[in-house]
N, C-alpha and C positions, 0 to 999 in steps of 0.2 A: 665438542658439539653439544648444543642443549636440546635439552628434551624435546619432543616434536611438539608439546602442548607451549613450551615458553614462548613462543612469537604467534601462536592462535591466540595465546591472554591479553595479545596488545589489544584485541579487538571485543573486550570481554565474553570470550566467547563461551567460556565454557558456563558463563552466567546465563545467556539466553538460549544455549543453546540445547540447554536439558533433556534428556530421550527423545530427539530427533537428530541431531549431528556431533558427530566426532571425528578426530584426527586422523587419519592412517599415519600406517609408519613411513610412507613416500611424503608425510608432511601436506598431503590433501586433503579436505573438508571429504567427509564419507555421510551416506544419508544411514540412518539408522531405522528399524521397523520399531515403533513403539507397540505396536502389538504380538509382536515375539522376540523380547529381549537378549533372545539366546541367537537370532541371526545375523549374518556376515555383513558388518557393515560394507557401503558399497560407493564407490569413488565418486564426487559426484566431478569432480573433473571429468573422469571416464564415461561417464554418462555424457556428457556432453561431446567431448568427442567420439561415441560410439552413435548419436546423433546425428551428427556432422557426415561419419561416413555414409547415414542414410539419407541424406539430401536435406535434415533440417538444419538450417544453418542460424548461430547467433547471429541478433537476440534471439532469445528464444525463452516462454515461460513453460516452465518445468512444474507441473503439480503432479504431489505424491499423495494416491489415494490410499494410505494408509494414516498417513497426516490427516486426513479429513474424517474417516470412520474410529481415530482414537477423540479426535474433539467430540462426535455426534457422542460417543459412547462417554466418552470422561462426564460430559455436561448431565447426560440422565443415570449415571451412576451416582452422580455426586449428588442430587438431587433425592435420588433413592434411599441411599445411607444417610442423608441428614431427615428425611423424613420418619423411616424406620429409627430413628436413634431420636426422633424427636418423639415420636407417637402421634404423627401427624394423622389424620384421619380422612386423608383424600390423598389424589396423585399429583405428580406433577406433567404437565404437555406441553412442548416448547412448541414454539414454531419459527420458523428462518425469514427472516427480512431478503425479499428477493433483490432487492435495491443495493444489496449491500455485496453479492455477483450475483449478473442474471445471467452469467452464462450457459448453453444449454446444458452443458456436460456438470456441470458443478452442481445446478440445478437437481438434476434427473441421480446422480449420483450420491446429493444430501436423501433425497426422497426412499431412493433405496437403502439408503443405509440407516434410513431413520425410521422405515417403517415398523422393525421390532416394537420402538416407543410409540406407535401415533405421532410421529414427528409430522405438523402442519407445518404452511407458506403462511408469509406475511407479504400481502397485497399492497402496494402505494398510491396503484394508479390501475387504469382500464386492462392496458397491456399488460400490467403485471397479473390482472386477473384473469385475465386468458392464457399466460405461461399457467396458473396456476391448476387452474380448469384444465389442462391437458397431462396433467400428471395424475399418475397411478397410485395414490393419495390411499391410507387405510380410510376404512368405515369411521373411524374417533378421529381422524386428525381434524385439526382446524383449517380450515382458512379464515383469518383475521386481515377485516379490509379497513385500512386506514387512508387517511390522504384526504383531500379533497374529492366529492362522489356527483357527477349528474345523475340524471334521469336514467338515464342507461348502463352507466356500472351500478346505480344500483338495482334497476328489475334483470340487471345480471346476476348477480350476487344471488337475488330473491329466485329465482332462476335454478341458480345452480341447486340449492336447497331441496327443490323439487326433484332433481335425478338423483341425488343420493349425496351429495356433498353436505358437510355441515361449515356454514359459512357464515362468520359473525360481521356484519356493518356497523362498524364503531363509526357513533356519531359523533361529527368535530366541530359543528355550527347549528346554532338555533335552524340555519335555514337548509341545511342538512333534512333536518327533520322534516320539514315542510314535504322535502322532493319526494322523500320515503313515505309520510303517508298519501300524498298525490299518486306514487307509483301502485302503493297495496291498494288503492279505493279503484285504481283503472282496473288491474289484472288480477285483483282479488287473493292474490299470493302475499301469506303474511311472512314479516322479517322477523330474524332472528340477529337482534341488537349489540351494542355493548355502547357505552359511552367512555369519551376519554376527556380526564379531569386534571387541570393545568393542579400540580402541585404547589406550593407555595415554597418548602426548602426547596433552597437553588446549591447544584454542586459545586465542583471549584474544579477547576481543571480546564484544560482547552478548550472544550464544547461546553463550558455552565449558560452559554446565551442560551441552550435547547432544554435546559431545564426553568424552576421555578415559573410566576404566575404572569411574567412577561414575554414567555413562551408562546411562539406562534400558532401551535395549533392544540386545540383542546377547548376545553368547558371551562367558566369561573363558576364557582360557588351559587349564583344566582342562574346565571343561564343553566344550571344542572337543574336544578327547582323547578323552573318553568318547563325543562325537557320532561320531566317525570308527571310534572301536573299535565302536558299538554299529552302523552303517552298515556294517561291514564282516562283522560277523555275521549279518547278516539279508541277506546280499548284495547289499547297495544300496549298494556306495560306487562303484561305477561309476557312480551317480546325479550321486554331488557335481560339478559342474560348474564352480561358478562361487564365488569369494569377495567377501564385502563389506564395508567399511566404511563408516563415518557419519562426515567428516572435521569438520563441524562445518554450520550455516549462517551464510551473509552473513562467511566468512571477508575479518578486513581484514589479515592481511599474510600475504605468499607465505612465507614465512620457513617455518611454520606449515604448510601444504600441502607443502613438500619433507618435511620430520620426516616427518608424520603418513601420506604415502604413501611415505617408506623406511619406518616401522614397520609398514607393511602388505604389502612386498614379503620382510619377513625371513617373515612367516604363509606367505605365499604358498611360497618356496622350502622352508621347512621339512614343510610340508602335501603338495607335490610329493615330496617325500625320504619320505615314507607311504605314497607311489603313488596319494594322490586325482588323477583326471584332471582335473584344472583347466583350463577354457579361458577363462574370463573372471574377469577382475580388476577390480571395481564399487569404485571412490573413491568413492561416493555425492554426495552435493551438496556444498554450502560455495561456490560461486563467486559474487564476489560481485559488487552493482552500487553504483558510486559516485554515489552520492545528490548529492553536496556538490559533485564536480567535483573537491576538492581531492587528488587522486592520494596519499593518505596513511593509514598505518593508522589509522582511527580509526572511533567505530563509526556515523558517514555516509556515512565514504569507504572504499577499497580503495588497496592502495601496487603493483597491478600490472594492467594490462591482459589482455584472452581471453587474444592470441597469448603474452604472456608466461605464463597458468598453463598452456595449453596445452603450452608448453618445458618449462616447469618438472616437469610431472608427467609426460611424456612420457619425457625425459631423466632424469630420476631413477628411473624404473620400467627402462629399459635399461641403465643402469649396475647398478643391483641385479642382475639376473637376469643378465645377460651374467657376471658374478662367481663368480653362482653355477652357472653353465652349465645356466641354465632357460630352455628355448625361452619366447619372447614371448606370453604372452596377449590374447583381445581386449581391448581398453580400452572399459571401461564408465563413464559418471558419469550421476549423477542432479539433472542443473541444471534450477533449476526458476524461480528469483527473476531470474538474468540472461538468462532465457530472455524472460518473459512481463513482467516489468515495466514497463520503459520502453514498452510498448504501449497503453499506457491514461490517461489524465484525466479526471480528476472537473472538471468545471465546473461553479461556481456560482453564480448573481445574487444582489448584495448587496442587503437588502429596505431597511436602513435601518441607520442609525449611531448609538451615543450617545458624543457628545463630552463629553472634560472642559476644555474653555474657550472661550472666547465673544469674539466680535470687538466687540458692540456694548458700549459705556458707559453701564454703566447711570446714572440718576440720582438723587442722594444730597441731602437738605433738611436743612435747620437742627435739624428736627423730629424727624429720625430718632434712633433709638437710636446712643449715643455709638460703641459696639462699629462699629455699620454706618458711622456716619462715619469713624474709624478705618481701618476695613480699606480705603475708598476713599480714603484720604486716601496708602494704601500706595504709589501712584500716580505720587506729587510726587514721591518720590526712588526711583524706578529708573533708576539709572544705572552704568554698567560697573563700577565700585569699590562699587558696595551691593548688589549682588542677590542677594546669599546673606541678607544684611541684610531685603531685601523680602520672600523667601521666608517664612522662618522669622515675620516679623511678619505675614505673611498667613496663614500655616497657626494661628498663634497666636489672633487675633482671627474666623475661621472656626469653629476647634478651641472658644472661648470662647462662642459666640454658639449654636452648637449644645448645649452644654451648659442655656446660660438657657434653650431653648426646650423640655429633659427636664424642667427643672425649674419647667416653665409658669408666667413670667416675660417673657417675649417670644411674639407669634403665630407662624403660620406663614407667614403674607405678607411679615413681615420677616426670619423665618430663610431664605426661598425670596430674596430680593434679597438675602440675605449669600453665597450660595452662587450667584447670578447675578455680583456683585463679584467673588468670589475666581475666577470661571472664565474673567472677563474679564481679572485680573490674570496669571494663567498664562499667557494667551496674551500680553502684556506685556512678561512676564519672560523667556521664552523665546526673543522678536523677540532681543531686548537681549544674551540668551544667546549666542545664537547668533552675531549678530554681531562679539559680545566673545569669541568662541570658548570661553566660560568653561566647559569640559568637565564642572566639577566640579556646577554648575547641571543643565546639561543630562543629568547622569546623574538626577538627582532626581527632573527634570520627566519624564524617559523614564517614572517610573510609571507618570503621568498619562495614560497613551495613549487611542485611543477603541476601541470595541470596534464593529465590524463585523459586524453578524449577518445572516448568510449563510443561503441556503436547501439545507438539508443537515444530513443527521445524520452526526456524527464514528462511535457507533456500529457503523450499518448502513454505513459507506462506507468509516473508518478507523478500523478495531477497533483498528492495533496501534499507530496514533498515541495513543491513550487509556490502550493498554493496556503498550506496553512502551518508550512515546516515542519509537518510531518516526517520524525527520522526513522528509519528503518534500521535494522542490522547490515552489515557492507562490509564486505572482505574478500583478497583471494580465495581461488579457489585450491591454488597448489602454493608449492615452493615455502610452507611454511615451517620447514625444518633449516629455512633459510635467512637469514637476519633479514628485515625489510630494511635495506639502506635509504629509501627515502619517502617522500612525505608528498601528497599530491590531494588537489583536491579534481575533482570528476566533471568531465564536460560531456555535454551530447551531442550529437552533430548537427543540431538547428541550427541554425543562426541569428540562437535568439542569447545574450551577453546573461539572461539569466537562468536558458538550461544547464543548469551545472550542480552538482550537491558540494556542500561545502560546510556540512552537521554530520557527523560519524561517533556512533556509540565507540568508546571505548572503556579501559581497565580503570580509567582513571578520569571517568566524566565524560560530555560531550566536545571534542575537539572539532578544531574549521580544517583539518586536513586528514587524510588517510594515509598510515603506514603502509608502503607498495615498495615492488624489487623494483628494480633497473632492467627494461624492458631487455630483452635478448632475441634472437629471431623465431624462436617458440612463441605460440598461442598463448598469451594472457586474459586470463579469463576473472572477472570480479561477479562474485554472487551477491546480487540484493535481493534479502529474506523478508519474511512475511509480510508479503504483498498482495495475497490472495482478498484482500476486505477493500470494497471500491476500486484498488485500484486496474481493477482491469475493465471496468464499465464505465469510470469518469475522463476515460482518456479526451486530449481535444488535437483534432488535427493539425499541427504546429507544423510547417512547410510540408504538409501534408506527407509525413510520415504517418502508416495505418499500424494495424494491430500487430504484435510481433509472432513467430511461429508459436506453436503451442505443442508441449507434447505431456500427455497423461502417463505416469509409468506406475507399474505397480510393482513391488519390490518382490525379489524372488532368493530361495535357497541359497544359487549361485549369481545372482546378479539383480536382473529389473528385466520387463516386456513396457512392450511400448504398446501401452492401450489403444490409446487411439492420438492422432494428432490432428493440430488442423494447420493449414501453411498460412501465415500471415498473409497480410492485406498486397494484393497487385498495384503496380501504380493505376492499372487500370480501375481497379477498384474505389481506389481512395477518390479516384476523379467520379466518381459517379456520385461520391457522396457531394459534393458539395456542385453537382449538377454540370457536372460536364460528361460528353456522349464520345466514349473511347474512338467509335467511328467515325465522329466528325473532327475529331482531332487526327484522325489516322488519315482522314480524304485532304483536311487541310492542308495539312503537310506535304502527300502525295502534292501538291498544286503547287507547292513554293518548291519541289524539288523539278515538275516539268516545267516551270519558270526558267529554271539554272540551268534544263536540258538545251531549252531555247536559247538563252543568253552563253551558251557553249564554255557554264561554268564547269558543268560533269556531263560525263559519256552519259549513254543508257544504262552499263554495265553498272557504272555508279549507281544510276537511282535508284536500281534494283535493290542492290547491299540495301544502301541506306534507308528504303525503306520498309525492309527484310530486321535491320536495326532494330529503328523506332518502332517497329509490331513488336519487337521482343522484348525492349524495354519496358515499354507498355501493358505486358504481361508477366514480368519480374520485381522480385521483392522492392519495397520503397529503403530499404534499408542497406548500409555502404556491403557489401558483396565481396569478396576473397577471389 
């Protein structure tokens, strides 16, 4: 037997999976406490069916708040020791991009666990500044309002300032400006500013269109000029407080952060030499998280660790200003993806498999069509020097025999036992393959994979695996003291040909299929990890599957408590979104069923049930049900 980590490796797991998951010795994925390295790890198979027996049922996303209070803490510790080791002479204040989850509990839970540092929100939009406004925020934190701003998020903003919040309106447009001193000249509440300045280095990596000077939202070079002259006439430049940049997101090489925040610190010292009072200097986001494990730029991975960006921007922003003989500013970033990511798993149950090849042999008569004798006959000579040989004459007499059956010549009964043959010879070919190491085979037969459909929409749960191939970590959850005998790529149960993932980090690069057992009448559960960044606020209702259960646990001695949960979305729910009235659909129906009573298609006793039914559907998960 191999070690219980040799078939976790297939999945590089123990590369991404660093002080948050390890193996047990049942060969299941265990959650670990990264804040007390000395505790039990804890199944998270068992978690999930310890779940299950209390009514939440896969899918289901599982966040662990220990996950979340070691990112809040790793980011302003790392930030602390590079400052103290730099001899920085100011702090550092993050604040969290609500955009990036607005869910309440993540929300309300960064806030607490972030108030030791003044951890602020970052604002996008109105709504975001009213989630923001309702949190228990310290005295120092920020809130930083970016986005596009009317009239009214900003004498909000201006607003809050008044009750005790400190709330910066970074300005993103000349006409930005306009609205803000229109709003101070009505209600005579002055703002507390920042502007945000399109950089010129552009990064490389997946998201470089949101960096550099073609950049959607931000200041050029000359609109910044005009902001400060037009701020300095209407005596509001004592407002401007704070500068911004956009360094990029999910930046994968630090190379790229040193440029892009020296070309924010020459804004900085030259804006200072205007006499704006600048106290905060906002790197905005970019930090990234390594999906893959593989420490390398690339766009799964990152090539530096916190502590390391933490040096890097720390020490680059003091070598610039020490230069220019410019006292230290606060340090601002708006991380948002390394923050909340690794916090969260989507778990799945696989409902059911379709395989391309078959273990039994079929049985072939004298009688049969010459084609089906043939291709069984493919059989007698597979052996290490023929199997490209076998191949190609199976795909041939398959390829042949579906043809006669377009051009009805053969039945279905016989084209169905040609395509029974040929799935029994793959699997054949590949024993043979495999043993004969014949890679050139095995690349072929890799097509053939089976496809796993899963209860879950890509969608609602991984908008931006669909959308921008975004790969996650993917792997069972048990049986991995068990050789995975095969290879599958994942579907969801839309009925859409492109919910499906078919990008899997593994030991060995990115592959189009997933190492997975041979399904048995046990629960098969696949875990997809750090998903907690977007994707649970960009879902879109795709056959209107809604939000999946939720359950918060927080890790304990002897196991985990189940903080709190919430049940995913009702079909009646999901119908409201998209404006249908659960009651008018409930009365409807009622009316097509005393239609049927009439036309003496059902008793009364019937319409009863059935529409005792459709109320209860109605108020049950959108998701396939056990």
């Amino acid at each position: 037997m191999s070690s219980p980590s040799s078939f976790a490796d297939l999945y590089n797991f123990p590369a991404w999976s660093k002080d948050h998951f390890t193996l047990n010795s049942d060969g299941e994925v265990a959650v670990l406490n990264p804040l007390d390295p000395s505790a039990k790890p804890v199944s998270l198979y068992g978690i999930v069916e310890e779940l299950h027996s209390r009514g939440i049922a896969s899918p289901v996303l599982v966040r662990v708040e220990q996950f979340l209070k070691n990112s809040i803490d790793g980011l302003h510790s790392a930030f602390g020791q590079a400052i103290e080791s730099a001899q920085y002479k100011n702090r550092y204040q993050g604040v969290f991009p609500i955009k990036v989850n607005q869910q309440s509990k993540v929300i309300s839970n960064i806030v607490e666990m972030g108030r030791p540092y003044h951890y602020g929100l970052e604002a996008g939009s109105k709504p975001e500044l009213v989630v923001a406004l309702s949190q228990p925020l310290s005295s120092q934190a920020l809130i930083v309002c970016n986005g596009v701003k009317d009239a009214e998020f900003v004498e909000l903003a201006m607003m809050s300032n008044r009750v005790g919040f400190n709330t910066i309106i970074v300005i993103e447009s000349p006409k930005e400006l306009d609205t803000i001193i229109e709003v101070h000249k009505r209600t005579g509440m002055k703002p507390r500013l920042g502007v945000r300045i399109k950089l010129t280095h552009r990064i490389q990596g997946k998201w470089q269109e949101s960096s550099g000077d073609r950049s959607t939202f931000g200041l050029n070079t000359l609109q910044l000029i005009n902001i400060v002259d037009k701020l300095r006439a209407h005596d509001l430049l004592d407002c401007l407080v704070l500068q911004h940049s956009h360094l990029g997101s999910q930046i994968p090489d630090i190379i790229d952060v040193r440029y892009a925040v020296s070309e924010a610190c020459r804004y900085f010292s030259v804006l200072k030499s205007e006499g704006v009072p600048l106290q905060y200097l906002d790197i905005g986001g970019g930090l990234g998280v390594d999906y893959s494990g593989d420490k390398m730029a690339s766009e799964t991975s990152i090539n530096y660790t916190i502590p390391e960006y933490a040096t890097n921007v720390v020490e680059t922003i003091k070598y610039a200003l020490d230069e220019a003989g410019i006292s230290h500013p606060i340090l601002v970033s708006e991380s948002g993806r390394a923050i909340v990511a690794r916090s969260s798993i989507l778990i799945t149950n696989v409902i059911e498999d379709t395989r391309y090849d078959a273990d039994e042999k079929p049985v072939v008569s004298a009688e049969d069509h010459h084609l089906l004798r043939d291709l069984a006959d493919v059989e007698r000579y597979i052996e290490e020097n023929r199997l490209q040989e076998c191949l190609n004459d199976a795909q041939y007499y398959r390829d042949e025999m579906r043809a006669l059956f377009r051009r009805g010549h053969i039945g279905i009964r016989e084209t169905a036992r040609g395509e029974e043959i040929y799935l029994y010879l793959m699997a054949r070919i590949k024993r043979s393959a495999m043993t004969s190491e014949n890679l050139q085979v095995l690349e072929q037969l890799d097509q053939n994979v089976d496809i796993y459909h899963c209860n879950f929409s890509l969608f609602q749960s991984l908008p931006d695996s669909w959308a921008i191939d975004q790969v996650h970590p993917v792997m069972p959850l048990q049986r991995l003291t068990e050789e995975p005998t095969r290879k599958a790529i994942l579907a969801d149960i839309t009925c859409d040909s492109d919910g499906k993932l078919e990008n899997f980090i593994q030991e060995d690069g990115l592959k189009f299929a997933l190492p997975v057992h041979r399904l048995t009448e046990d629960p098969y559960y696949i875990g997809i990890f750090y998903v907690g960044a977007y994707q649970e606020t960009l879902g879109d209702l795709h056959n209107l599957f809604g939000d999946t259960n939720v359950a918060v646990i927080r890790l304990t001695d002897d196991g985990f408590d189940l903080v709190h949960d919430t049940e995913g979305d009702t079909i009646a729910e999901v119908l409201s979104y998209v404006e249908y009235d659960h009651k008018d659909c409930l009365e409807n129906f009622r009316a097509t069923l005393d239609r049927a009573v009439s036309d003496k298609r059902i008793n009364g006793a019937e319409r009863r049930a059935f529409a005792g039914f459709y109320r209860e559907c109605m108020n049950g998960y959108t998701y396939y049900e056990l």
